[in-house]
PDB file of N, CA, C, O and CB in Angstrom:
ATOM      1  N   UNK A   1      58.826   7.298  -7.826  1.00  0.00           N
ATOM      2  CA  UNK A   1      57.937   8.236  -8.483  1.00  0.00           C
ATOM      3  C   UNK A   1      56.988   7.507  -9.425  1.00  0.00           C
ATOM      4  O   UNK A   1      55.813   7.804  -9.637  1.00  0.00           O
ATOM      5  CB  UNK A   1      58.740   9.287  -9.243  1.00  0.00           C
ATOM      6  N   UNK A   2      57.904   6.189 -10.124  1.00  0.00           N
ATOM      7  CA  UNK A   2      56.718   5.764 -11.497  1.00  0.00           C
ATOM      8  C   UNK A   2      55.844   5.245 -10.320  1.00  0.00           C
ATOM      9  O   UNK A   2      54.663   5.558 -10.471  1.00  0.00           O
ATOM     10  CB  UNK A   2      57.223   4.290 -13.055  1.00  0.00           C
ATOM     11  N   UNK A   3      56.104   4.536  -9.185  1.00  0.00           N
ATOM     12  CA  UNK A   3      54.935   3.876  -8.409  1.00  0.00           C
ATOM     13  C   UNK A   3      53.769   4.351  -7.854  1.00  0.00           C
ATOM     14  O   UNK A   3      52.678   3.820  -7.640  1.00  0.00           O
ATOM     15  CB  UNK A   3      55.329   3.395  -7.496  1.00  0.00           C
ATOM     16  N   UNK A   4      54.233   5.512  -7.653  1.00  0.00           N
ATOM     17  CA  UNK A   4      53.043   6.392  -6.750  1.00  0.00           C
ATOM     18  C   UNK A   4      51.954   7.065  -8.633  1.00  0.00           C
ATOM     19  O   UNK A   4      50.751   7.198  -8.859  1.00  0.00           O
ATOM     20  CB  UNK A   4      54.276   8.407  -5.310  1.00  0.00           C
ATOM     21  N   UNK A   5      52.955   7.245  -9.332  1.00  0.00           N
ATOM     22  CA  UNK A   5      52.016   7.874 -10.595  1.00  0.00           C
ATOM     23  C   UNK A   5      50.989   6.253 -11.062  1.00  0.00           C
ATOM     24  O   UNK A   5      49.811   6.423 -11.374  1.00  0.00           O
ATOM     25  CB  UNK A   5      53.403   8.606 -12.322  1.00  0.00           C
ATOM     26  N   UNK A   6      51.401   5.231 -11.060  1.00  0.00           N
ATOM     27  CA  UNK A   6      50.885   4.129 -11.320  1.00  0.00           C
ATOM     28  C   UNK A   6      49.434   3.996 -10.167  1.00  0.00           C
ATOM     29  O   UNK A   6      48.271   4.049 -10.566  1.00  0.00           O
ATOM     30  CB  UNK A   6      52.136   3.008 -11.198  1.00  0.00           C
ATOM     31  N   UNK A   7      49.836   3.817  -8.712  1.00  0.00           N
ATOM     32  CA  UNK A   7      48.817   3.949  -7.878  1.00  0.00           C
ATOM     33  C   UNK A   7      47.803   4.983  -7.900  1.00  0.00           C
ATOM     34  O   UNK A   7      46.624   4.789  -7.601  1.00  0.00           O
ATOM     35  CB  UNK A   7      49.290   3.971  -6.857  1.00  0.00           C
ATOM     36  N   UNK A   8      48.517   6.567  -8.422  1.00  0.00           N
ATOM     37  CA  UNK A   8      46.800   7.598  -8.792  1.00  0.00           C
ATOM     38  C   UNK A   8      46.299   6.647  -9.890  1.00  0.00           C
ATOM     39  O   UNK A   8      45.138   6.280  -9.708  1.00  0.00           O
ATOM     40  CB  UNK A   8      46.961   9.689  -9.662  1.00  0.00           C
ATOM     41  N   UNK A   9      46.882   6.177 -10.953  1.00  0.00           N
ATOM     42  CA  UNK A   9      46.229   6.132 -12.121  1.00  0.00           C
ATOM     43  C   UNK A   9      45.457   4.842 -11.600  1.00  0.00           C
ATOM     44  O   UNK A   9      44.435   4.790 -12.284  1.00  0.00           O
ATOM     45  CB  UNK A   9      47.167   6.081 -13.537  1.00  0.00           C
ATOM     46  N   UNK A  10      45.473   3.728 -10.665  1.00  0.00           N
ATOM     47  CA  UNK A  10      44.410   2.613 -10.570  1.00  0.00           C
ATOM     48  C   UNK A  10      43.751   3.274  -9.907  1.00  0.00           C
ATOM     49  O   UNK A  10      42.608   3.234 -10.361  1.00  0.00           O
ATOM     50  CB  UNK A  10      44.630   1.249 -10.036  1.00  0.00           C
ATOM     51  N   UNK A  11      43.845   4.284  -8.511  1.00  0.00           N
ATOM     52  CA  UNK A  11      42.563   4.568  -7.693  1.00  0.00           C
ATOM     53  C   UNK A  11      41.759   5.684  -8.856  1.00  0.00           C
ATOM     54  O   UNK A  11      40.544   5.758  -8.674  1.00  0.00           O
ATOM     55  CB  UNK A  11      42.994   5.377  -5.899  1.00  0.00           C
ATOM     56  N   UNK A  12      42.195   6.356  -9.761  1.00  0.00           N
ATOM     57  CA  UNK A  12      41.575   7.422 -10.486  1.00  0.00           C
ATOM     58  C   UNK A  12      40.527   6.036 -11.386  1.00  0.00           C
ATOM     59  O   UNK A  12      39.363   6.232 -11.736  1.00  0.00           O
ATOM     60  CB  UNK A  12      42.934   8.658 -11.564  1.00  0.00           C
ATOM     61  N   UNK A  13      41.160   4.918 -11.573  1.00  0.00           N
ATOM     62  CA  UNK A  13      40.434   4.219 -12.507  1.00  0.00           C
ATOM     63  C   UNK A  13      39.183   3.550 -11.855  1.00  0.00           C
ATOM     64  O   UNK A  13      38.016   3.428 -12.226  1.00  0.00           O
ATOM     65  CB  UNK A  13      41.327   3.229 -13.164  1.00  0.00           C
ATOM     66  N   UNK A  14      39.718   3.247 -10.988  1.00  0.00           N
ATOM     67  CA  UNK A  14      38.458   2.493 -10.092  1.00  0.00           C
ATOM     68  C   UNK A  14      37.597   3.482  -9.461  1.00  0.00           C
ATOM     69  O   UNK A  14      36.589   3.029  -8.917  1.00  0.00           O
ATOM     70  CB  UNK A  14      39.002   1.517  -8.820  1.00  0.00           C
ATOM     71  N   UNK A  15      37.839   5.092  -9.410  1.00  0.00           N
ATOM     72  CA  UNK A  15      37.063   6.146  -9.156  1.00  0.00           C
ATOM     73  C   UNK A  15      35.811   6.036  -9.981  1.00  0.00           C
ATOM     74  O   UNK A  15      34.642   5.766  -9.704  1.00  0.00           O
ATOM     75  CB  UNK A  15      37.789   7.362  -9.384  1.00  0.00           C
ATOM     76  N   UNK A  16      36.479   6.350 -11.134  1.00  0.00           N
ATOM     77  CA  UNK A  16      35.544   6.688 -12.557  1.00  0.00           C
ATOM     78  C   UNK A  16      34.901   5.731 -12.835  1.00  0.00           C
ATOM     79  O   UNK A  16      33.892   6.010 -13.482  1.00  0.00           O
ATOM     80  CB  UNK A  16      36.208   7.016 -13.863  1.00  0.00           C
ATOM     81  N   UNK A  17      35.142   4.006 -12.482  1.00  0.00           N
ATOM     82  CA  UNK A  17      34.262   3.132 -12.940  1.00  0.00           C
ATOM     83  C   UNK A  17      32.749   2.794 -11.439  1.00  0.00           C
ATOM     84  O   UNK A  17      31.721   2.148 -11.233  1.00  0.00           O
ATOM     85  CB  UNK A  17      35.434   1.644 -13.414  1.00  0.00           C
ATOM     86  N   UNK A  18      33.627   3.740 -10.845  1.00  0.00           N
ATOM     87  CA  UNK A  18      32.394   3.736  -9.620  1.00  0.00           C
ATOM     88  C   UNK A  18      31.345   4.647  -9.943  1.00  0.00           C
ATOM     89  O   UNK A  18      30.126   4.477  -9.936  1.00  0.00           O
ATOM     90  CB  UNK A  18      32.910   4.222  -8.092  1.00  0.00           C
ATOM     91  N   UNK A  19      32.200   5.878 -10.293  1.00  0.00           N
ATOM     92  CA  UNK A  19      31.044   6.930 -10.745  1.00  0.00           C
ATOM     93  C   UNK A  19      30.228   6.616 -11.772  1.00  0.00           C
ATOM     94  O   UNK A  19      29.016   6.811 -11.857  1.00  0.00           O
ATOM     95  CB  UNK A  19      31.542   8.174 -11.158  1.00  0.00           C
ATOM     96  N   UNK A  20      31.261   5.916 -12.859  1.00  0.00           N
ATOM     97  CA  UNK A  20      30.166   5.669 -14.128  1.00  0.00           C
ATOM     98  C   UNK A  20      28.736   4.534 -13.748  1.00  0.00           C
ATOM     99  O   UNK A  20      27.586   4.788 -14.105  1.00  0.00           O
ATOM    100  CB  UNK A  20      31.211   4.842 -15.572  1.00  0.00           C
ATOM    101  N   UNK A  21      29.072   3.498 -13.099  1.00  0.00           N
ATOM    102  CA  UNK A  21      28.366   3.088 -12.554  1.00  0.00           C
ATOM    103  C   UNK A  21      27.251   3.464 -11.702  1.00  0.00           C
ATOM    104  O   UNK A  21      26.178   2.869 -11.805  1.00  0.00           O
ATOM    105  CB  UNK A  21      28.891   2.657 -12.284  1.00  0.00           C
ATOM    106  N   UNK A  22      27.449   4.558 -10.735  1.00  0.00           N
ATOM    107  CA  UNK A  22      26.209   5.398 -10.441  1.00  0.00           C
ATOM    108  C   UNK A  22      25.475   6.179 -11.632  1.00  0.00           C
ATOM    109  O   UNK A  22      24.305   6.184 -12.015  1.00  0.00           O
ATOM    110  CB  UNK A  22      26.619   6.440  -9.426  1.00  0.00           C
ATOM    111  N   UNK A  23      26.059   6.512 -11.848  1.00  0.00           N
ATOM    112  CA  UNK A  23      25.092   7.351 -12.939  1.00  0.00           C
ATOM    113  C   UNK A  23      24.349   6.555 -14.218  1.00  0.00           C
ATOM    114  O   UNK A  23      23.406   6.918 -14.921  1.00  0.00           O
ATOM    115  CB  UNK A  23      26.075   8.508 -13.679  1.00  0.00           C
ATOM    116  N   UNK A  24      25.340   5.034 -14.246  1.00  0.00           N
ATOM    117  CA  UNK A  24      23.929   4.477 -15.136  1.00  0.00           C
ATOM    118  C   UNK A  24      23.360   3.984 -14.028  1.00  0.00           C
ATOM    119  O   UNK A  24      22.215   3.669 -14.352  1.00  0.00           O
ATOM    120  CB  UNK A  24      24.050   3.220 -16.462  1.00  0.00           C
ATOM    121  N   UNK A  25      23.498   3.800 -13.152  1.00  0.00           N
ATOM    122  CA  UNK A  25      21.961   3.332 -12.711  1.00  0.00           C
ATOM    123  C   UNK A  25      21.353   4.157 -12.650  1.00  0.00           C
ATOM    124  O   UNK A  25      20.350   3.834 -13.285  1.00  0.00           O
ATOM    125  CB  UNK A  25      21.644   2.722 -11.590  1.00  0.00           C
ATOM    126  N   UNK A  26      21.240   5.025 -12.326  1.00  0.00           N
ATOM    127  CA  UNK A  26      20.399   6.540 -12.563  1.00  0.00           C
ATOM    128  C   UNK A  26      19.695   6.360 -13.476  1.00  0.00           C
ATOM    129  O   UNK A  26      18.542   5.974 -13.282  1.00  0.00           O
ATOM    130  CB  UNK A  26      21.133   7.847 -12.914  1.00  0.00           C
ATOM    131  N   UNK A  27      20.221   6.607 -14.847  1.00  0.00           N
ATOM    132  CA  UNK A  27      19.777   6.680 -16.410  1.00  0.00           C
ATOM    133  C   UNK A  27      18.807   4.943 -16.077  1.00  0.00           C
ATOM    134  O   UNK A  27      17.618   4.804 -16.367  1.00  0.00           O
ATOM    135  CB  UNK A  27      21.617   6.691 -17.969  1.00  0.00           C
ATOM    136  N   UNK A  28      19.276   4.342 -15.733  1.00  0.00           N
ATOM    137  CA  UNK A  28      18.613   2.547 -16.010  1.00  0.00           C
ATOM    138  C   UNK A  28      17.247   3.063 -15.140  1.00  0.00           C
ATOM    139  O   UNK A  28      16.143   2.966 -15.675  1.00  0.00           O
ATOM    140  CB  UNK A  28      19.801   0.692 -15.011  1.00  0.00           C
ATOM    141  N   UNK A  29      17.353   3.493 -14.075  1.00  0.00           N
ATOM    142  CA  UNK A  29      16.174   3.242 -13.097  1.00  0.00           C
ATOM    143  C   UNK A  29      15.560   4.254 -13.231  1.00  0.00           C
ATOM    144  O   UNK A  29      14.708   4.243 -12.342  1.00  0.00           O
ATOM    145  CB  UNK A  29      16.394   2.995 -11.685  1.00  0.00           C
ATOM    146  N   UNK A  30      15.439   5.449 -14.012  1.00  0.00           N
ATOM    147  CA  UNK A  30      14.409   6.703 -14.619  1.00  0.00           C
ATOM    148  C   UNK A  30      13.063   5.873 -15.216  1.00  0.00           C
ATOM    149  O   UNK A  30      11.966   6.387 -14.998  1.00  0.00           O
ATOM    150  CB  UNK A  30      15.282   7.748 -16.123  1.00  0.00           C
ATOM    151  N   UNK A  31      13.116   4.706 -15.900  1.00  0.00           N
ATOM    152  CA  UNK A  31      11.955   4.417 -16.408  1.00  0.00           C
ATOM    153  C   UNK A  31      10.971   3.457 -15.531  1.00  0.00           C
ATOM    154  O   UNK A  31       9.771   3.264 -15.729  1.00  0.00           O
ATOM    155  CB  UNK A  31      12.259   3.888 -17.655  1.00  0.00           C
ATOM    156  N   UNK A  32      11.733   2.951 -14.591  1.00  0.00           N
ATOM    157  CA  UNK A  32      11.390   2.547 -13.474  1.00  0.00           C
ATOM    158  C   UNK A  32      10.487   3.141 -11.963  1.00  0.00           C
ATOM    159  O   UNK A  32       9.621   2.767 -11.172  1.00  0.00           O
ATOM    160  CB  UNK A  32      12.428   2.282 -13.325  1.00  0.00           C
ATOM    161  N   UNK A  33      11.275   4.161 -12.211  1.00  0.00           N
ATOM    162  CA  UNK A  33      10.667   5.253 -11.237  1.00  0.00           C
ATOM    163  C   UNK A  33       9.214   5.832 -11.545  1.00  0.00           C
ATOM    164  O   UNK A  33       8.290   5.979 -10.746  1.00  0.00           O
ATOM    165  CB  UNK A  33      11.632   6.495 -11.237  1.00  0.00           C
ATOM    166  N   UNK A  34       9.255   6.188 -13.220  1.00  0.00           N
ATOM    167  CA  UNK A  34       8.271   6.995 -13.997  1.00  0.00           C
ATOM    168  C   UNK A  34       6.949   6.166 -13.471  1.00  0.00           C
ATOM    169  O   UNK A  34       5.980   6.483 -12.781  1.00  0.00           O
ATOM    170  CB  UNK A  34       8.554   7.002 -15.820  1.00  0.00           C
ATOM    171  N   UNK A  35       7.397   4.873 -14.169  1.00  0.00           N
ATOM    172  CA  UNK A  35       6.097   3.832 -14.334  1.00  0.00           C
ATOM    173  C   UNK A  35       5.564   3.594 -12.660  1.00  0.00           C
ATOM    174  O   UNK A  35       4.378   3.392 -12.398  1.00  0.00           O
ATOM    175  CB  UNK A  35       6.684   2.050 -15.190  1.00  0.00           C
ATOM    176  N   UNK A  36       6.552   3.651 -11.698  1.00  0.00           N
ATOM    177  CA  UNK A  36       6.152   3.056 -10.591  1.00  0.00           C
ATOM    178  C   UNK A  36       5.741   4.445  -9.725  1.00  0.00           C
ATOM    179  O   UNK A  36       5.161   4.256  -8.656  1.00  0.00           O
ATOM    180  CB  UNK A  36       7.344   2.030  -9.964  1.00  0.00           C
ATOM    181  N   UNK A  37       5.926   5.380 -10.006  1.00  0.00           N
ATOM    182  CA  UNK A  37       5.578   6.516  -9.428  1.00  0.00           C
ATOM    183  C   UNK A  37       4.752   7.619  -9.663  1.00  0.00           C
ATOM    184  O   UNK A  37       4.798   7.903 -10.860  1.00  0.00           O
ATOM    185  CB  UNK A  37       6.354   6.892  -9.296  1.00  0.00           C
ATOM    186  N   UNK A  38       3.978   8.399  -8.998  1.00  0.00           N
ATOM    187  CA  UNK A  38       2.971   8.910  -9.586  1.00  0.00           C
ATOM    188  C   UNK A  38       3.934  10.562  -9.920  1.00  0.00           C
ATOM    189  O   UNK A  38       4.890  10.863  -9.205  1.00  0.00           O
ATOM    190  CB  UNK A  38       1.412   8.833  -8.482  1.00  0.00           C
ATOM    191  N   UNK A  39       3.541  11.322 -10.907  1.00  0.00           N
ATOM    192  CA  UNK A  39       4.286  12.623 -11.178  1.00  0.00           C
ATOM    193  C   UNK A  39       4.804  13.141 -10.155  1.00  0.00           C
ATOM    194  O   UNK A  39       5.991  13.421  -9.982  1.00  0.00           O
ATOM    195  CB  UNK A  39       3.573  13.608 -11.716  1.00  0.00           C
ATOM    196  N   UNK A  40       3.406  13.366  -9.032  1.00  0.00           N
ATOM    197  CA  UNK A  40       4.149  14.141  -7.729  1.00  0.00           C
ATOM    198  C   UNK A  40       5.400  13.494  -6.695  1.00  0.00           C
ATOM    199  O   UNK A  40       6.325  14.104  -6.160  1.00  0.00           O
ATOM    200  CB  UNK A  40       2.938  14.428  -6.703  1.00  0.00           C
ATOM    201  N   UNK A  41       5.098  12.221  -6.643  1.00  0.00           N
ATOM    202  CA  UNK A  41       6.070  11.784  -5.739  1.00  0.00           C
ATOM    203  C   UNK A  41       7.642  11.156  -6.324  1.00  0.00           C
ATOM    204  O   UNK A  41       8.592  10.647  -5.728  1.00  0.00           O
ATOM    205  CB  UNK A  41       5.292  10.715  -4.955  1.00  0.00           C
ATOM    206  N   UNK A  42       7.366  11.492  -7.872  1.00  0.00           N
ATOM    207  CA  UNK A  42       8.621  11.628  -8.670  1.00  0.00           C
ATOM    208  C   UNK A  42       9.056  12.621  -8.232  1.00  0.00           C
ATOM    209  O   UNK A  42       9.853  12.584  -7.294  1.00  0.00           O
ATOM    210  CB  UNK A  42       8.601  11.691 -10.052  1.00  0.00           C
ATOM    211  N   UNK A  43       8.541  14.089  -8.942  1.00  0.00           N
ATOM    212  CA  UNK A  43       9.140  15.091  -8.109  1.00  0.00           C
ATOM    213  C   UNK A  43       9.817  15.276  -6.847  1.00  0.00           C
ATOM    214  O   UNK A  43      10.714  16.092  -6.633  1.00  0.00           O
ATOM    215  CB  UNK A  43       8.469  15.672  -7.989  1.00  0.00           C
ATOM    216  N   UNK A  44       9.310  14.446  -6.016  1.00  0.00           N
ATOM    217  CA  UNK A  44       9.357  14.454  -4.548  1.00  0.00           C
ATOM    218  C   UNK A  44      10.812  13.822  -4.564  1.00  0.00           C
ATOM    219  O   UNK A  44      11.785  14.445  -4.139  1.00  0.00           O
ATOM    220  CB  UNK A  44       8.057  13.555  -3.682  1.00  0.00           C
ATOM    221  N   UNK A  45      10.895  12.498  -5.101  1.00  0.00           N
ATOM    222  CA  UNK A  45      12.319  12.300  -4.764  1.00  0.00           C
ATOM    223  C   UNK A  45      12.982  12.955  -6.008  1.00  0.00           C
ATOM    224  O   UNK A  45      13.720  12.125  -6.538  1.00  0.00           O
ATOM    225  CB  UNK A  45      12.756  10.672  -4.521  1.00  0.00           C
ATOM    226  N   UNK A  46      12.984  13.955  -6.561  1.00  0.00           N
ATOM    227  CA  UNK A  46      14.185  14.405  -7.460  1.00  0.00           C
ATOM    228  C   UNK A  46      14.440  15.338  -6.252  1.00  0.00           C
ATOM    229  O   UNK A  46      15.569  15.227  -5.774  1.00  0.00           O
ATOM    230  CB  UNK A  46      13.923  15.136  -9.210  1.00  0.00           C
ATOM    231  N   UNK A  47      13.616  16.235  -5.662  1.00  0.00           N
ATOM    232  CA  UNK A  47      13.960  16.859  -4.565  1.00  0.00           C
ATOM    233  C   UNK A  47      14.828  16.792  -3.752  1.00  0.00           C
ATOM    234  O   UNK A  47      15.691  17.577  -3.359  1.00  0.00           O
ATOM    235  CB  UNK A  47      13.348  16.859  -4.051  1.00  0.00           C
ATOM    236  N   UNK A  48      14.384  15.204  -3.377  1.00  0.00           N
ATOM    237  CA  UNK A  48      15.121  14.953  -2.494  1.00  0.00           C
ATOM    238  C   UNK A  48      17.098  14.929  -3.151  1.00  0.00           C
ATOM    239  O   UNK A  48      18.205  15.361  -2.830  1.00  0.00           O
ATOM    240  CB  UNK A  48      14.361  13.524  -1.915  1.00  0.00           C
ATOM    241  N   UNK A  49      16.613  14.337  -3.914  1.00  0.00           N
ATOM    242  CA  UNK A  49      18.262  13.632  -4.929  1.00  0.00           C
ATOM    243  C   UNK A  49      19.175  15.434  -4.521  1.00  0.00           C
ATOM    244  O   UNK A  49      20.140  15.887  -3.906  1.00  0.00           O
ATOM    245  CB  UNK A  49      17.807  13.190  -7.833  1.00  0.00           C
ATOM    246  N   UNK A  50      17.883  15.919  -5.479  1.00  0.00           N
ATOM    247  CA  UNK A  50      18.780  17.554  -5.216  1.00  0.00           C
ATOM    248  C   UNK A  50      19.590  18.311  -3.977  1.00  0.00           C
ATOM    249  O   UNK A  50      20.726  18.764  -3.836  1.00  0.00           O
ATOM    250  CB  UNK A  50      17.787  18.596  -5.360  1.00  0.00           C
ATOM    251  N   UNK A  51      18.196  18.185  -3.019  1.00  0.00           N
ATOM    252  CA  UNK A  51      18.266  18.725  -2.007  1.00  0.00           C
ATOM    253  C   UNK A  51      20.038  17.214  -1.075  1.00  0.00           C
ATOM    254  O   UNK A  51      20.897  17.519  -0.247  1.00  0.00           O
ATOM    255  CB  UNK A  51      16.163  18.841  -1.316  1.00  0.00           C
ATOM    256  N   UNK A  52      19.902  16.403  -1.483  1.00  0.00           N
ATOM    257  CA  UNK A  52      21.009  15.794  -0.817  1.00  0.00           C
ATOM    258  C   UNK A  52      22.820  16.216  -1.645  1.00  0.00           C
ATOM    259  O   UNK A  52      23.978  16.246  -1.228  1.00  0.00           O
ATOM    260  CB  UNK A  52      20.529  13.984  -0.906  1.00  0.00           C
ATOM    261  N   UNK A  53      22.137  16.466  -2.951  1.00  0.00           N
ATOM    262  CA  UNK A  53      23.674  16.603  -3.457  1.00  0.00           C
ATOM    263  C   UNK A  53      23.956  18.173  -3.082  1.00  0.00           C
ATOM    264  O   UNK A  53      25.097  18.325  -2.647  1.00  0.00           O
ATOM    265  CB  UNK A  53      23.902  16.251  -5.330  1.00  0.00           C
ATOM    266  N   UNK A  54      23.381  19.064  -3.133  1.00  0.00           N
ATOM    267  CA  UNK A  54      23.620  19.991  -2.503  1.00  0.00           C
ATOM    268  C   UNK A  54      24.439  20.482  -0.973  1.00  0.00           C
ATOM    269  O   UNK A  54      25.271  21.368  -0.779  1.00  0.00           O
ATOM    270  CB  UNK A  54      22.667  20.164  -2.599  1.00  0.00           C
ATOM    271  N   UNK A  55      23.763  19.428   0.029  1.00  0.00           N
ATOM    272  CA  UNK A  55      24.263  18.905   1.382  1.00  0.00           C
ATOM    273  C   UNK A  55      25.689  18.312   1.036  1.00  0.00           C
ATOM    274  O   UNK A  55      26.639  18.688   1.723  1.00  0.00           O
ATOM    275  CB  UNK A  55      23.202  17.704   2.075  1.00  0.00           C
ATOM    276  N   UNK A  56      25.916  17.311  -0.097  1.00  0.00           N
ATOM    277  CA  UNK A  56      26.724  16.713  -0.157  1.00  0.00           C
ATOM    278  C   UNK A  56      27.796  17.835  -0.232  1.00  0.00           C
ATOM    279  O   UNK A  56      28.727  17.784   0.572  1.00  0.00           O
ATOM    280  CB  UNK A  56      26.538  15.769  -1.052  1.00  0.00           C
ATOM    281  N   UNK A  57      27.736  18.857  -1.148  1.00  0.00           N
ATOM    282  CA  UNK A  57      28.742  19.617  -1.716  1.00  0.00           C
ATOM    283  C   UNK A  57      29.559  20.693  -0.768  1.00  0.00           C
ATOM    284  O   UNK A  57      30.735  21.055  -0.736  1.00  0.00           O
ATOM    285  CB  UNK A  57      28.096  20.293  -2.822  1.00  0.00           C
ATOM    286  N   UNK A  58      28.086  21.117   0.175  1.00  0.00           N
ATOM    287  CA  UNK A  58      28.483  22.195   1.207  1.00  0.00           C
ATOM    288  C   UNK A  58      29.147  21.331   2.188  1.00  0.00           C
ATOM    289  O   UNK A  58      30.305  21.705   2.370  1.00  0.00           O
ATOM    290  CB  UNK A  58      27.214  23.102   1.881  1.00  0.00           C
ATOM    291  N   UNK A  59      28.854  20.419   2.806  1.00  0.00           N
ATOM    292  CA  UNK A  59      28.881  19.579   3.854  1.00  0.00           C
ATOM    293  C   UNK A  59      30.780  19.116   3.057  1.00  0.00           C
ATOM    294  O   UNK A  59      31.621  18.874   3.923  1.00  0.00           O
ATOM    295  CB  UNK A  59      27.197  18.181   3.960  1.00  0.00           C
ATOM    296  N   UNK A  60      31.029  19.075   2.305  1.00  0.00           N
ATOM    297  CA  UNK A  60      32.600  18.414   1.654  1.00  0.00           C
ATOM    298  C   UNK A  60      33.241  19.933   1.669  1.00  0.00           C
ATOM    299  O   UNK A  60      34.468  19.912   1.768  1.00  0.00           O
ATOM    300  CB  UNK A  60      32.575  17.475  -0.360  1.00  0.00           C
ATOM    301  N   UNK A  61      32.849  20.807   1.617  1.00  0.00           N
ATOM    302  CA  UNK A  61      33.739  22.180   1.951  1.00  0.00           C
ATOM    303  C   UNK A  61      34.222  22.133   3.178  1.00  0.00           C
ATOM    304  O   UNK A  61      35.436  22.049   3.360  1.00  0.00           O
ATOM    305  CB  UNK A  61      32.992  23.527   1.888  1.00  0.00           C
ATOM    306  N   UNK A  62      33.046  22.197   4.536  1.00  0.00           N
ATOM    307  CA  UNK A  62      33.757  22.547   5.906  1.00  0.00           C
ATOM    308  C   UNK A  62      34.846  21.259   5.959  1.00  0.00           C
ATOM    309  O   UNK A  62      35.625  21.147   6.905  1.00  0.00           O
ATOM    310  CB  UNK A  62      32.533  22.595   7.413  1.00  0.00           C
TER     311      UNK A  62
END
């Protein structure tokens, strides 16, 4: 039992340092995007970002 509670707790750890890791790059590459992109085609890929996590969410139900 302690082994298997030990094994969630490294894959839960190495979860969260994956996620945290996406999301700063996110936050890192916003000022990147701004400067290199014109308003509209910013928009364009937040769209997209949206329009995929959305897919992501329905698409992980079926």
């Amino acid at each position: 039992m302690f082994a298997y509670f030990k094994n969630f707790i490294k894959h839960s750890t190495l979860y969260a340092i994956g996620n945290g890791i996406s999301r700063g790059a996110g936050i890192v590459l916003v000022p990147l995007y701004t400067r290199a992109l014109l308003p509209a085609e910013y928009g364009a890929l937040e769209m997209f970002y949206v329009t995929a996590s959305v897919l992501r969410t329905f698409l992980g139900l079926m």
